[in-house]
ZALO-810568 format. One line per field, with one value per residue: residue number from 1; x, y, z of N, C-alpha, C, O in turn. Coordinates in nm, 2 decimals. Layout:
// ZALO-810568
resi <- c(NUM:...) .
n.x <- c(X:...) .
n.y <- c(Y:...) .
n.z <- c(Z:...) .
ca.x <- c(X:...) .
ca.y <- c(Y:...) .
ca.z <- c(Z:...) .
c.x <- c(X:...) .
c.y <- c(Y:...) .
c.z <- c(Z:...) .
o.x <- c(X:...) .
o.y <- c(Y:...) .
o.z <- c(Z:...) .
END
This chain:
// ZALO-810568
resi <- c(1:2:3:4:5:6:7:8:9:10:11:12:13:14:15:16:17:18:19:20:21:22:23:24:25:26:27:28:29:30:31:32:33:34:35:36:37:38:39:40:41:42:43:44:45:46:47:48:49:50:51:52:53:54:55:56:57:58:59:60:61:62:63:64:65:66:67:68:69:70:71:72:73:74:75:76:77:78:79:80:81:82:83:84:85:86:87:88:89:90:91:92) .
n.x <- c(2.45:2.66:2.82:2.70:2.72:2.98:3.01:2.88:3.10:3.27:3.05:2.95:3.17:3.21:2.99:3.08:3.32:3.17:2.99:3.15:3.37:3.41:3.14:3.13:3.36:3.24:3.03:3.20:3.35:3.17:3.04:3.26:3.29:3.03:3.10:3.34:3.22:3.03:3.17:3.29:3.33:3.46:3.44:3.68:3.93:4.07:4.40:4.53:4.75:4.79:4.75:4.61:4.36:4.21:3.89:3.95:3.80:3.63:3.65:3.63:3.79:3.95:4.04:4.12:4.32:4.37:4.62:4.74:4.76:4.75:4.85:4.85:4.74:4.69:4.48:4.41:4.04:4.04:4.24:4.14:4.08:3.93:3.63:3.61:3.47:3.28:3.35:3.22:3.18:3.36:3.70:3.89) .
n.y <- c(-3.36:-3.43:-3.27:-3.03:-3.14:-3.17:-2.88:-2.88:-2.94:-2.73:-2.53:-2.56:-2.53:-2.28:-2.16:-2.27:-2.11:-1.87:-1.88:-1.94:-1.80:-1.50:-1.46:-1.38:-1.20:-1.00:-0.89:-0.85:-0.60:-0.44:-0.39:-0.31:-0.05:0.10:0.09:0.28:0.50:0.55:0.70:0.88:1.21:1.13:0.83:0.55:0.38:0.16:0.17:0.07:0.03:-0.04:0.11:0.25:0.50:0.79:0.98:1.30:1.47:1.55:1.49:1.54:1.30:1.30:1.25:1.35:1.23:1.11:1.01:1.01:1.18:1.49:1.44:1.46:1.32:1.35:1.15:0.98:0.85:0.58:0.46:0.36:0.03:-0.10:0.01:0.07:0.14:0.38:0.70:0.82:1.15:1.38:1.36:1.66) .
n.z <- c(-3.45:-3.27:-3.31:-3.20:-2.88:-2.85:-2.74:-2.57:-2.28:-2.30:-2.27:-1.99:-1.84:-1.87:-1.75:-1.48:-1.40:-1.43:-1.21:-1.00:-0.97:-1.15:-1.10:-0.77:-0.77:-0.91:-0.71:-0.50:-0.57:-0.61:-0.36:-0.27:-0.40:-0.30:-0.01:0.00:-0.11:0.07:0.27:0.58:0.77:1.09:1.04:1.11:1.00:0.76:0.61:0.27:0.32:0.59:0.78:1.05:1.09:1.17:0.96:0.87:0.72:0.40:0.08:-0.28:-0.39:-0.25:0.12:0.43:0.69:1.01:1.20:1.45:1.73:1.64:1.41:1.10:0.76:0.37:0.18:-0.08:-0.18:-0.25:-0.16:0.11:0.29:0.45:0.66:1.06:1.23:1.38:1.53:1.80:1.77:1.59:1.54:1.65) .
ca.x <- c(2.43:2.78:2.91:2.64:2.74:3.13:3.02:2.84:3.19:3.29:2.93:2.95:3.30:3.18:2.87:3.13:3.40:3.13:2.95:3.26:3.49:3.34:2.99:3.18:3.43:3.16:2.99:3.28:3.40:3.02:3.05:3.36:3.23:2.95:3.16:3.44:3.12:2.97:3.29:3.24:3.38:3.47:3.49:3.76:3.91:4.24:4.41:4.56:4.90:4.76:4.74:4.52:4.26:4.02:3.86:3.91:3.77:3.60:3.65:3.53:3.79:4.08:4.09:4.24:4.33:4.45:4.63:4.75:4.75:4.80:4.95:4.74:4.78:4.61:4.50:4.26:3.91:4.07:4.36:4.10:4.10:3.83:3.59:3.64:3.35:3.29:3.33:3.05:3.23:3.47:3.82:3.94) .
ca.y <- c(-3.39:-3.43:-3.07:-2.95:-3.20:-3.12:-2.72:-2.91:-2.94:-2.57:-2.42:-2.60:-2.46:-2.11:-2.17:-2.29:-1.98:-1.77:-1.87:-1.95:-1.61:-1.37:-1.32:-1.32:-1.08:-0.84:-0.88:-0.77:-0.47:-0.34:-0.41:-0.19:0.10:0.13:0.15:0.38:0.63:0.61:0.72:1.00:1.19:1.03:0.73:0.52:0.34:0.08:0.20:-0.02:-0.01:-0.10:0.22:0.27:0.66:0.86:1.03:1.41:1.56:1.43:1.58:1.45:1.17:1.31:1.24:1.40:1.15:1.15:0.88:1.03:1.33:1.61:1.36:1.50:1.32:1.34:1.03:0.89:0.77:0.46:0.39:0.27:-0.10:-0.13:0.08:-0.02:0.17:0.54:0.78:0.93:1.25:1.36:1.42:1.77) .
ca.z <- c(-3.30:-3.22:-3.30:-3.05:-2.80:-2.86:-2.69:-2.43:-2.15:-2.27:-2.15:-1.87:-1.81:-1.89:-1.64:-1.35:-1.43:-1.40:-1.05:-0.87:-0.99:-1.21:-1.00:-0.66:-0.80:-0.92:-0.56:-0.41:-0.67:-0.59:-0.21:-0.19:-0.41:-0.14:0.10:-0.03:-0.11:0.23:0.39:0.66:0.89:1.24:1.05:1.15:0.88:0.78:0.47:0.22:0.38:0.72:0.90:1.11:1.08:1.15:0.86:0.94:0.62:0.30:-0.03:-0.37:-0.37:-0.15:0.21:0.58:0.80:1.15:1.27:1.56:1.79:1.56:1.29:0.99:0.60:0.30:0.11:-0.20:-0.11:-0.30:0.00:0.22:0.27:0.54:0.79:1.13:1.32:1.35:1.62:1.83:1.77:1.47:1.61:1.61) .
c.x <- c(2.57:2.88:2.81:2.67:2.91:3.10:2.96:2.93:3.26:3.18:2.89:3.09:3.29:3.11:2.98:3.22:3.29:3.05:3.07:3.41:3.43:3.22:3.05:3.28:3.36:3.12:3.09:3.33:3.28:3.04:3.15:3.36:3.18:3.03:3.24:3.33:3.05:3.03:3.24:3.33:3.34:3.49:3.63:3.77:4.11:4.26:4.50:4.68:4.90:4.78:4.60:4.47:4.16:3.99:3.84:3.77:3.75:3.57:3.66:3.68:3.93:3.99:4.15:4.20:4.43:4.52:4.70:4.75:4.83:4.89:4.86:4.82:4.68:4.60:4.38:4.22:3.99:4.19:4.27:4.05:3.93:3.76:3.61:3.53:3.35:3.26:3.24:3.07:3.34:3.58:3.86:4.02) .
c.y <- c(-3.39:-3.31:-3.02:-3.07:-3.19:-2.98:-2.75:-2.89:-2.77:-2.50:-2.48:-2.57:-2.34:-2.09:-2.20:-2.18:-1.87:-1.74:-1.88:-1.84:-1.53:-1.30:-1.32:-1.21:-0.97:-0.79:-0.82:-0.65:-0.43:-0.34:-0.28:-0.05:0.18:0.13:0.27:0.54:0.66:0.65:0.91:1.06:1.15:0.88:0.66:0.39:0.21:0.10:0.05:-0.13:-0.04:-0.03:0.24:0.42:0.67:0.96:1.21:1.50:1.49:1.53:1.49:1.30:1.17:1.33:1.28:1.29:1.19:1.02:0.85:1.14:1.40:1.57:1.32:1.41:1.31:1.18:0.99:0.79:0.58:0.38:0.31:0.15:-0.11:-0.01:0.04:0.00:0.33:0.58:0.88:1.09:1.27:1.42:1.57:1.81) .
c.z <- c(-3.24:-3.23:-3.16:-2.91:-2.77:-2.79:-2.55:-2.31:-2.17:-2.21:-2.06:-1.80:-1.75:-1.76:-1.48:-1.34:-1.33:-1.26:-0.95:-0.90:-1.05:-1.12:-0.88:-0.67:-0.82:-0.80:-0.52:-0.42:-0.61:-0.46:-0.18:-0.27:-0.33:-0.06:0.10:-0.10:-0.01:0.32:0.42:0.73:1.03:1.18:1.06:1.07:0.87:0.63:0.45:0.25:0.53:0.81:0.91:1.14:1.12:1.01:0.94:0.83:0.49:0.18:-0.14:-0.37:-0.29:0.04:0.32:0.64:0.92:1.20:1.37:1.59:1.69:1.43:1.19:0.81:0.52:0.17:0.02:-0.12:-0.13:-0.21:0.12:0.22:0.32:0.67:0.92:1.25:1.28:1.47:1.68:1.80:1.70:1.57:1.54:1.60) .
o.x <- c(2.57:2.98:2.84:2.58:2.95:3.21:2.96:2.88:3.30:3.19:2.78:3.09:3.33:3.15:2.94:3.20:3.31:3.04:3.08:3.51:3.37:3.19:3.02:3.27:3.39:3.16:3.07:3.36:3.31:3.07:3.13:3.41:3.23:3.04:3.23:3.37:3.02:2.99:3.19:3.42:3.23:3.54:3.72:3.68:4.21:4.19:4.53:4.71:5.00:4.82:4.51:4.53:4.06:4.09:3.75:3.68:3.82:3.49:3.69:3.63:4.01:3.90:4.27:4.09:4.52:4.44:4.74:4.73:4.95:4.98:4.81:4.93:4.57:4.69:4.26:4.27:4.00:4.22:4.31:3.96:3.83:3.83:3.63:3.51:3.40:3.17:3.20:2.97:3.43:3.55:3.87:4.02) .
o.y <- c(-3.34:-3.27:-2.99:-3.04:-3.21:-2.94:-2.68:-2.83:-2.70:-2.42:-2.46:-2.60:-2.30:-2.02:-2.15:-2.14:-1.83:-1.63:-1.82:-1.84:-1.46:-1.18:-1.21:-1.13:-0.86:-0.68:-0.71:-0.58:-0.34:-0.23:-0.18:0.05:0.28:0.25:0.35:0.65:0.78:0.65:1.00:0.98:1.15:0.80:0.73:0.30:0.20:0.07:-0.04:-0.25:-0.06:-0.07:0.23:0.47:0.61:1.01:1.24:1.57:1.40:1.63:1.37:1.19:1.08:1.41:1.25:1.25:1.27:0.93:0.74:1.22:1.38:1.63:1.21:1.45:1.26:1.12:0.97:0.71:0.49:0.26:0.22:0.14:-0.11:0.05:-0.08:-0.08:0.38:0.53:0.98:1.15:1.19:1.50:1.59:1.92) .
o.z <- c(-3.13:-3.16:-3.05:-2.83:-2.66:-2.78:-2.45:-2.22:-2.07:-2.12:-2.02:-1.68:-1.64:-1.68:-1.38:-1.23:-1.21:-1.21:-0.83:-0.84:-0.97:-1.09:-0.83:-0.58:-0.77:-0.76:-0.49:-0.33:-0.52:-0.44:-0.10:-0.22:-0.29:-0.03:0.18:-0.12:0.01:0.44:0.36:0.77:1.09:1.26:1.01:1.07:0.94:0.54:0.53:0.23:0.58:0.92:0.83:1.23:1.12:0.95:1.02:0.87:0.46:0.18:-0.12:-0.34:-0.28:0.06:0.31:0.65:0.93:1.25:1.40:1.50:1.67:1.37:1.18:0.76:0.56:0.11:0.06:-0.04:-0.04:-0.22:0.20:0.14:0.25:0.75:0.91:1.33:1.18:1.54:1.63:1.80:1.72:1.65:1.42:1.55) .
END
């Protein structure tokens, strides 16, 4: 009785680890897949380095962005931080 009661404050360790970092961590890793797969064009987007885009062009995991009049770069799906809305009309 006392060896199984000695594992008792580690799986209650394990059990608090895992609700308060590991399952919010997954939630958020899965949150930002979905998102970095539903990217479009016209959306309008904040890369990792805090520029601010529109999504001209969407290719399997490269990227055209515009992030200003006629100020074209290319960038991995994986640079984008956040969506920020999307344009009724893709910029041309």
């Amino acid at each position: 009785m006392e060896q199984v009661s000695a594992f008792i404050p580690l799986i209650v360790l394990f059990a608090f680890m895992y609700f308060l970092v590991l399952r919010p961590q997954s939630v958020q890793a899965r949150r930002r897949r979905e998102m970095l797969s539903k990217l479009r064009e016209g959306d309008r987007i904040v890369t990792v380095g805090g520029l601010y885009a529109t999504i001209l062009d969407v290719k399997e995991d490269t990227l055209t962005l515009e992030l200003a009049s006629n100020v074209r770069v290319k960038a991995d799906r994986g640079a984008v931080q956040s969506v920020r809305g999307r344009q009724t009309k893709p910029a041309s």
